[in-house]
Residue, then its C-alpha position, 0 to 999 in steps of 0.5 A: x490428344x495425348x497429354x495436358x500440352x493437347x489440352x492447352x492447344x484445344x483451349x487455344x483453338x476454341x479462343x481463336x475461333x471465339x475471337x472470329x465474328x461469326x461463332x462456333x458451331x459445332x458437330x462431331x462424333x469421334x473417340x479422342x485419348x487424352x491423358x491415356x484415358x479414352x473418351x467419347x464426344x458427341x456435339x451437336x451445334x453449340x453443346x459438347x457431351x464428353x463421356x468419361x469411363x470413371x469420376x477419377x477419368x474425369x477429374x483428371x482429365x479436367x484438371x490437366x484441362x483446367x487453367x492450361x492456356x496460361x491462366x493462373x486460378x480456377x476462373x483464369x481467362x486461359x481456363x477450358x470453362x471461360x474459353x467454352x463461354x467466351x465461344x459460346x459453347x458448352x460442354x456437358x460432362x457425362x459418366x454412365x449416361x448422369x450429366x455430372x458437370x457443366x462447362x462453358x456458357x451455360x454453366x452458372x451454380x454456387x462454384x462461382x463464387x469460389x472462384x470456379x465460373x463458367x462451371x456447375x456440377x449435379x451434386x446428386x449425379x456425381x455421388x452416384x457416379x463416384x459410388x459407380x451406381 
């Protein structure tokens, strides 16, 4: 994946398999390139570790993510986070080995009430990722 047009077309193809009858599992260990930032997913059936290099990487790459099917707000139906949990997956942000965030179905905190559902963050783990400790 190369620019925000690969991360709409990966929220795309998750709708389209959460919309089949039998759900998604899934199970993969690969390098991908998204916004020139070189990341390191892991998956076993329905949890996705994304390891990113840096706080910046992460926010940037969620970002380009982030409403890019055509949703209009943080909890847009078009979102990464809402398509994970409408599939019933859930992907786990990671920097240095700390879970820095989680996206998707498993993911429920005090965001959601700003309009961010489907998304949760370990305020501990990311001040320690942003001070590279």
């Amino acid at each position: 994946m190369s620019d925000a047009g690969d991360a709409a077309s990966l929220v795309q193809a998750i709708r389209r398999v959460a919309e089949m009858p039998l759900g998604l599992d899934v199970s993969a260990d690969l390098t991908v390139r998204v916004d020139g930032h070189e990341l390191s997913v892991e998956a076993y059936t329905d949890r996705v570790f994304v390891d990113f290099p840096s706080l910046r990487v992460a926010v940037d790459v969620l970002r380009s993510a982030h409403g890019s099917a055509g949703g209009s707000g943080p909890g847009a139906s078009g979102s990464l986070p809402a398509t994970l949990a409408a599939a019933d997956l859930t992907a786990i942000a990671r920097i240095d080995s700390r879970e820095v965030a989680t996206l998707g179905a498993e993911a429920d905190g005090p965001l959601k009430h700003l309009g961010y559902e489907h998304v949760s963050v370990a305020p501990r783990e990311l001040l320690f990722a942003g001070l590279g400790l």
